[in-house]
C-alpha positions as CSV (number, residue, x, y, z in Angstrom):
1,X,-132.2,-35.7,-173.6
2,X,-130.3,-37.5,-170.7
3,X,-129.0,-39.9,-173.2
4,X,-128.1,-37.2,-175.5
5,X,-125.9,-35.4,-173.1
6,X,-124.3,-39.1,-172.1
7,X,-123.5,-39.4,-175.8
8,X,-122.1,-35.8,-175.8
9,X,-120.1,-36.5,-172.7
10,X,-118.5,-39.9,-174.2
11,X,-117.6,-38.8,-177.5
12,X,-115.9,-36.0,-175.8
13,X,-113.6,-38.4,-173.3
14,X,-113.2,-40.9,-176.4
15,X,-112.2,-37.2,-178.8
16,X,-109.9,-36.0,-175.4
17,X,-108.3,-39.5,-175.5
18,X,-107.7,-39.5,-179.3
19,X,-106.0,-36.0,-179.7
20,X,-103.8,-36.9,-176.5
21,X,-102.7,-40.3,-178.5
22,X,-102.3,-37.9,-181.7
23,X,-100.2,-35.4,-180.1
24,X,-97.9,-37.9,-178.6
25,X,-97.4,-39.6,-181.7
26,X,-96.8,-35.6,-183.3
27,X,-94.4,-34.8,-180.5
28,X,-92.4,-38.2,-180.4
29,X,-92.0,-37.9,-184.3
30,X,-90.8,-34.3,-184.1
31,X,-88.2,-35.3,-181.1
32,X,-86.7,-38.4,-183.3
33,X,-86.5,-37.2,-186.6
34,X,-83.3,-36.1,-187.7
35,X,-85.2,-33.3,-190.0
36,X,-86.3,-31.9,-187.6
37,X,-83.8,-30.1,-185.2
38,X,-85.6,-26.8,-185.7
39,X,-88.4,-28.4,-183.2
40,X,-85.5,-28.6,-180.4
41,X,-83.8,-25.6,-182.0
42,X,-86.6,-23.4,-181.5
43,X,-87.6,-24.5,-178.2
44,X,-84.2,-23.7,-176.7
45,X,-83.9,-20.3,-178.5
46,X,-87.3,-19.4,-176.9
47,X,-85.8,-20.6,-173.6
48,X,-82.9,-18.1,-173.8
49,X,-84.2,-15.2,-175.5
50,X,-86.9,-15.4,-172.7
51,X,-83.9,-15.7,-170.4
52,X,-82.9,-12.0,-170.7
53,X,-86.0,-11.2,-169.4
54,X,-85.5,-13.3,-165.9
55,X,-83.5,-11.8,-163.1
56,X,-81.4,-14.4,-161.4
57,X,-82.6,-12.8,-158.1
58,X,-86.4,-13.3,-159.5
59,X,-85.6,-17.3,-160.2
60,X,-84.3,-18.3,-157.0
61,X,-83.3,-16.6,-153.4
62,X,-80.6,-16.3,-151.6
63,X,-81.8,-18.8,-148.6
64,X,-82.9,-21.2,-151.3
65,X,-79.3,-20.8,-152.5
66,X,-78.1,-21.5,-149.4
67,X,-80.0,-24.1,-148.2
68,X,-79.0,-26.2,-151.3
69,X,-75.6,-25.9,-150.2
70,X,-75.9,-26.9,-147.0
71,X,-77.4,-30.1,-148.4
72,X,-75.0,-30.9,-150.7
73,X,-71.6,-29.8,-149.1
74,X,-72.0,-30.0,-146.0
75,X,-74.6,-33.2,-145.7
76,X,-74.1,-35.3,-149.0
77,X,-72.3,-38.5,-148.3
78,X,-71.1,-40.2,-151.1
79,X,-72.3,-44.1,-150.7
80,X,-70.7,-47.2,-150.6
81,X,-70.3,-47.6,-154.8
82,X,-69.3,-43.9,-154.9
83,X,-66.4,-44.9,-152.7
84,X,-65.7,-48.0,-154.6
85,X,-65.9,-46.0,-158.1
86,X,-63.2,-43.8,-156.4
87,X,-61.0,-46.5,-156.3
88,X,-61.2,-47.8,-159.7
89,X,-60.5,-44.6,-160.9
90,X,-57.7,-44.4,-158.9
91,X,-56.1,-47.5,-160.2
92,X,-56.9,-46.3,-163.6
93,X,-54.9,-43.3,-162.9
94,X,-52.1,-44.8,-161.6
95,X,-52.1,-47.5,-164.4
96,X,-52.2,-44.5,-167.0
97,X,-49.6,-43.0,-165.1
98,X,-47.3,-45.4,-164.7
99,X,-47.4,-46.3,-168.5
100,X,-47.4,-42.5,-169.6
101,X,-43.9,-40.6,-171.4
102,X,-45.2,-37.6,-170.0
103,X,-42.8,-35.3,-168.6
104,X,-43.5,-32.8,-165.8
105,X,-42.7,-30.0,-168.1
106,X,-45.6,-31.1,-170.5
107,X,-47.9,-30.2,-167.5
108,X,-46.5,-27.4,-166.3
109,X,-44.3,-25.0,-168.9
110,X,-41.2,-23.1,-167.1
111,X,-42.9,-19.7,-167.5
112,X,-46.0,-21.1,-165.5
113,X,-43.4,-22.6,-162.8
114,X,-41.7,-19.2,-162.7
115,X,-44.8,-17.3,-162.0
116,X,-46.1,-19.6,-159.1
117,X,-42.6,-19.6,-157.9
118,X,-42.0,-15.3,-158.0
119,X,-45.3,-15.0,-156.5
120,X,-44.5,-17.8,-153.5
121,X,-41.7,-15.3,-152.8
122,X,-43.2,-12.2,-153.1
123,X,-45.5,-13.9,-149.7
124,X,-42.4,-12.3,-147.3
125,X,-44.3,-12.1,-144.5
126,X,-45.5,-15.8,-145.1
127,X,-41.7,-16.8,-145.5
128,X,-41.2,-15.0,-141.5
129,X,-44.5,-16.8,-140.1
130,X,-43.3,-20.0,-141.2
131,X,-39.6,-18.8,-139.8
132,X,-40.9,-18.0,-136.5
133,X,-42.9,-21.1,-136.3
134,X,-40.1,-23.2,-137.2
135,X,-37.7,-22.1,-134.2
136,X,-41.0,-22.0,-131.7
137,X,-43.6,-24.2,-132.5
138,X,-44.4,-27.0,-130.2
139,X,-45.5,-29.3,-132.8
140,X,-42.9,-28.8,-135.6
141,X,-40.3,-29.4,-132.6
142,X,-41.6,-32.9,-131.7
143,X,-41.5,-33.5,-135.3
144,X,-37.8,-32.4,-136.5
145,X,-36.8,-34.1,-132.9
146,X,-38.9,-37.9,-134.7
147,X,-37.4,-37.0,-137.9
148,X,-33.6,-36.5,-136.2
149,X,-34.4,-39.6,-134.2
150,X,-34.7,-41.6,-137.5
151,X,-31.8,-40.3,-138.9
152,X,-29.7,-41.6,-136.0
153,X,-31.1,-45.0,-136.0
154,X,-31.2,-45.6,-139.9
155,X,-27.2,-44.2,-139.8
156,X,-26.2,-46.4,-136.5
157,X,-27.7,-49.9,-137.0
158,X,-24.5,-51.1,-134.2
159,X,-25.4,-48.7,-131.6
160,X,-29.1,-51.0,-132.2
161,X,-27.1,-54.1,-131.5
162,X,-25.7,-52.4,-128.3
163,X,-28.8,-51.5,-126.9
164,X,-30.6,-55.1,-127.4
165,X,-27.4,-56.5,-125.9
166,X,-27.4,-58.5,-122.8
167,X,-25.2,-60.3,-120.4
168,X,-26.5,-62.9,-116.8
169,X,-27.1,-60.5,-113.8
170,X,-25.3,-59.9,-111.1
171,X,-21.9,-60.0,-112.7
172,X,-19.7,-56.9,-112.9
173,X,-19.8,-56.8,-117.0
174,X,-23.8,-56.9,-116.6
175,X,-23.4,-53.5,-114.4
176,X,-20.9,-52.0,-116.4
177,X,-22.9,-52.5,-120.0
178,X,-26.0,-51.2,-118.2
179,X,-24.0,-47.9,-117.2
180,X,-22.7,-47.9,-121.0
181,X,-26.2,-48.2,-122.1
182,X,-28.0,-45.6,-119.6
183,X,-24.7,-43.3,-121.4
184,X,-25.7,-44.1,-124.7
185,X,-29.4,-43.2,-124.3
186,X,-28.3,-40.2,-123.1
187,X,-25.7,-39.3,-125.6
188,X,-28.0,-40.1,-128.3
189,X,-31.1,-38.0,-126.9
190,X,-28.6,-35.0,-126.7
191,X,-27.7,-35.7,-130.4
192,X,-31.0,-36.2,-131.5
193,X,-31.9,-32.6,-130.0
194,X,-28.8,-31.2,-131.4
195,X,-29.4,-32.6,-135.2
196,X,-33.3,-31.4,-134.7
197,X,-32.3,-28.2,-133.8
198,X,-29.8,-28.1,-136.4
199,X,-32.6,-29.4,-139.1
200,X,-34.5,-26.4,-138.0
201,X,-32.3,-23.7,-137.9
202,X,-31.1,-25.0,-141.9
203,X,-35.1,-24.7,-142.5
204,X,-35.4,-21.2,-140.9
205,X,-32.0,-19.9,-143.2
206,X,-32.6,-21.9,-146.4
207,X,-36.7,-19.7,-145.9
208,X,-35.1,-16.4,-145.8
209,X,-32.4,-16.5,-148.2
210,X,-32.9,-13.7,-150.5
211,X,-35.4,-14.1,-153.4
212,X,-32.7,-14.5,-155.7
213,X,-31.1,-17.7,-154.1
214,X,-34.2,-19.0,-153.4
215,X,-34.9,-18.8,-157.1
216,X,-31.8,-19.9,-157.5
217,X,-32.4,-23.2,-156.0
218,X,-36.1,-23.8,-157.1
219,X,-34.8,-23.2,-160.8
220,X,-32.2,-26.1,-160.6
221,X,-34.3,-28.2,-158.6
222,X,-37.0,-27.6,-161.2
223,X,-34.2,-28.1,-164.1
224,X,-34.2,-31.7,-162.4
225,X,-37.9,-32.4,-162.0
226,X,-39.3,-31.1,-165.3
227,X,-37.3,-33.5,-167.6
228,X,-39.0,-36.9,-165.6
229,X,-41.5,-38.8,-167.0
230,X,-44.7,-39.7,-165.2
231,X,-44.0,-43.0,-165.1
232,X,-40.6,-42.7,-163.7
233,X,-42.0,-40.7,-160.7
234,X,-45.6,-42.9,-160.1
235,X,-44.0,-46.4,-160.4
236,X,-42.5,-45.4,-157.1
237,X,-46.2,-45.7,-155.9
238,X,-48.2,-48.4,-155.6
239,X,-52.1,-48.2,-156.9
240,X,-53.4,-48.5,-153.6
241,X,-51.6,-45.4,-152.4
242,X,-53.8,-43.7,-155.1
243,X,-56.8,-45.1,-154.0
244,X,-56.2,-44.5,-150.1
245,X,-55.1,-40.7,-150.9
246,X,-57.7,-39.9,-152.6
247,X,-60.5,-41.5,-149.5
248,X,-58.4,-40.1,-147.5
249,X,-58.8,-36.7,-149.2
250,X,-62.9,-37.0,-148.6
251,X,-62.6,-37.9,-145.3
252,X,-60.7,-34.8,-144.5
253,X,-63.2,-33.0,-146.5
254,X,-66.1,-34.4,-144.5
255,X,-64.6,-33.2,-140.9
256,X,-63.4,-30.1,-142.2
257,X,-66.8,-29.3,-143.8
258,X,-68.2,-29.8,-140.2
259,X,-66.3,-26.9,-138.9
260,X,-67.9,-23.5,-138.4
261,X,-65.3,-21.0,-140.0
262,X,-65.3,-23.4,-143.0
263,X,-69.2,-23.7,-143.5
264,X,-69.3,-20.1,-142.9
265,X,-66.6,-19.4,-145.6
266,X,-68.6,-21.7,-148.0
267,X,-72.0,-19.3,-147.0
268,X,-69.9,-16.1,-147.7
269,X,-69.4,-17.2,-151.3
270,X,-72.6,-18.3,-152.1
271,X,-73.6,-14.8,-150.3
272,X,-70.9,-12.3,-152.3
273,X,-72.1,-14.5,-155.7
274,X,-75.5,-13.8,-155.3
275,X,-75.1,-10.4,-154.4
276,X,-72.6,-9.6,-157.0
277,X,-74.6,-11.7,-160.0
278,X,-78.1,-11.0,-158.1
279,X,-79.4,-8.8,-161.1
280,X,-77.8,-10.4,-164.2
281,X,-80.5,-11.6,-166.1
282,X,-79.8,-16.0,-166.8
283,X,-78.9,-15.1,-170.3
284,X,-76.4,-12.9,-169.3
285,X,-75.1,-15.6,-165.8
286,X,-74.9,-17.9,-169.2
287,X,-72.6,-15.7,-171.2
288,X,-70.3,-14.6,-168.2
289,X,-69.1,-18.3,-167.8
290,X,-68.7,-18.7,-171.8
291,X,-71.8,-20.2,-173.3
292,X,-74.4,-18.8,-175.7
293,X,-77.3,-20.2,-177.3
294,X,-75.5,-21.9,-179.9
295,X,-73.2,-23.9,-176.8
296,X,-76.8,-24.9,-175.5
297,X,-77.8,-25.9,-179.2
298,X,-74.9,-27.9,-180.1
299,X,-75.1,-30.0,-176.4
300,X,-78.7,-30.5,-176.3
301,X,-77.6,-32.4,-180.3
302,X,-74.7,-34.0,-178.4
303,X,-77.1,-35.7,-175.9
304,X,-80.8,-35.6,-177.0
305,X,-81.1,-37.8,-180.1
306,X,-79.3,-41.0,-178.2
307,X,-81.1,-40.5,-175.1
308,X,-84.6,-40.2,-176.8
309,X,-84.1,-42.8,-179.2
310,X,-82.9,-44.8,-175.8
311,X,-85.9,-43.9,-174.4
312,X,-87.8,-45.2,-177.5
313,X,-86.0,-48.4,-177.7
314,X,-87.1,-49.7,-174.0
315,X,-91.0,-48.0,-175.4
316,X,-90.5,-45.2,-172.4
317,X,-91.0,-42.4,-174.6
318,X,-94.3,-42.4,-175.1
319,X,-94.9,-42.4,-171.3
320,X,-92.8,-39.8,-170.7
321,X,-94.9,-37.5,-173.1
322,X,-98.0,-38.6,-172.0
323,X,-97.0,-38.2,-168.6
324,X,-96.7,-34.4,-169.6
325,X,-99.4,-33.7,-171.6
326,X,-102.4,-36.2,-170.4
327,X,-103.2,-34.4,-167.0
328,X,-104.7,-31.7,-169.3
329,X,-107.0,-34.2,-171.9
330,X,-108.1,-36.3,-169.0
331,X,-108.9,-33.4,-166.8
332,X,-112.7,-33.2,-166.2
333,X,-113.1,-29.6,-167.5
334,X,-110.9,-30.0,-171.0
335,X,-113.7,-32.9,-171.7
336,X,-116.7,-30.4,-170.6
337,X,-114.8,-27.6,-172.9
338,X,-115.0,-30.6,-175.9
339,X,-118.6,-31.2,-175.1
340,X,-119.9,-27.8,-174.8
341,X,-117.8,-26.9,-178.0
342,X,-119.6,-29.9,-179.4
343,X,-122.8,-28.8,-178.5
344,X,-122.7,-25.2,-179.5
345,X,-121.8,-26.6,-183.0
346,X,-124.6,-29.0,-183.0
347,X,-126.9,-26.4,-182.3
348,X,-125.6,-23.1,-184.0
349,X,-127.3,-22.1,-187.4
């Protein structure tokens, strides 16, 4: 009887290993033939009519939410090959750009500039901060006082020449250019304040002309801009410009994301989106950004069939079914389910 049941208990492990082998071989054949998209078909319309049933509040929480963000935004680092991806795009870009007809006014139609540009001056009370800041700012002082400094040297390369000039000491001339010089400095600090101030004060007027003058201006400056070509504006860049503004751009994102108020502003919008989609069902999260079952249809076409066949080609599908569906034929109860099934066939008149 011992032997019996032994029998019994190997046929069932060798009828559990069969029908596992079988339904891979069913399941692979369904996935790569071309005839038969209703097997993906049907599996994702049971996915998304099952989808109106499921909360987005019942799939996932808000801390879950939340905690996935602070992983990736304000942890993530992108590695070294991310970086170095970064710039080959950007020398891709530039290289397009540089070869490109494209005007500006391809990219950006005169009705869009003119309603970014009414809307910058409806900001009034922007137009005064900016104003005020201008006149009393610290910063912006030292910076129009750099910029004024600049402007004096670029424009008087001979008051350079008398500055490095020198004659032997102790002779009268030696003390009479080193009084003219301690004058010059002086003179030209004094300018250099004057023509900062001056810069600032044409700022602070030219920011609160009226709205019409201001649009005025914009509109012929734009007149200017719009006709350019892409390459005429990029080839005044060099690829590596491209490549440093745009690692420059991620490392200002990854101190600023290190700030409170911004990690805190990134919270609240995970927050007011989960609160304000919290009971849309998934079907209905799906059709408020545009896609429907037919958008899910037509990608999983766009992508399936080359990654499976992929898959096949390297002799990885078959694993990955397996990998799904053996845990239930080699479990220890599905081949006592086989055996007792066996047995209470065996024995039943």
């Amino acid at each position: 009887m011992s032997d019996l049941n032994l029998s019994h208990s190997s046929f069932a492990q060798e009828f559990a290993q069969a029908l596992l082998l079988e339904q891979v071989h069913f399941i692979k054949k369904q996935l790569l033939d071309p005839n038969h998209q209703h097997y993906l078909q049907n599996f994702i319309h049971q996915v998304y009519q099952h989808a109106d049933k499921i909360l987005l509040k019942d799939t996932i929480q808000l801390k879950q939410l939340q905690d996935v963000v602070q992983k990736y935004a304000f942890e993530l680092n992108l590695g070294a090959d991310i970086l170095e991806f970064i710039g080959v795009v950007a020398h891709k870009i530039h290289h397009y750009a540089v070869h490109s007809r494209t005007i500006f006014n391809d990219l950006l139609t005169d009705e869009t500039f003119e309603l970014w540009l009414f809307k910058i001056l409806e900001l009034e009370q922007l137009r005064y901060f900016i104003q005020d800041n201008l006149q009393h700012n610290p910063q912006i002082q030292q910076v129009s006082l750099q910029l004024a400094n600049q402007i004096v040297e670029s424009n008087t390369p001979w008051l350079n020449q008398l500055r490095q000039y020198t004659v032997k000491q102790d002779r009268i001339s030696s003390k009479v250019l080193s009084f003219i010089q301690d004058q010059q400095q002086n003179i030209e600090l004094k300018l250099e304040q004057q023509l900062a101030a001056a810069i600032r004060k044409q700022l602070s007027n030219i920011i609160l002309l009226p709205n019409d003058d201001l649009a005025d201006i914009a509109s012929h400056l734009w007149a200017d801009i719009k006709q350019r070509t892409l390459k005429e504006t990029f080839s005044q860049f060099q690829s590596i410009d491209f490549e440093e503004f745009f690692i420059l751009v991620y490392e200002t994102w990854k101190e600023l994301r290190q700030t409170d108020y911004m990690q805190q502003v990134i919270l609240n919008v995970v927050e007011a989106f989960y609160e304000y989609f919290g009971d849309y069902s998934l079907q209905e999260l799906l059709l408020s950004v545009g896609i429907d079952e037919n958008d899910l249809f037509i990608e999983a076409q766009r992508f399936a069939p080359h990654s499976l066949a992929a898959l096949d080609q390297h002799d990885l599908l078959d694993d990955v079914i397996k990998s799904l569906i053996a845990p239930f034929y080699l479990d220890e109860n599905t081949q006592k389910f086989i055996e007792n099934f066996i047995n209470q066939k065996k024995f039943s008149p």
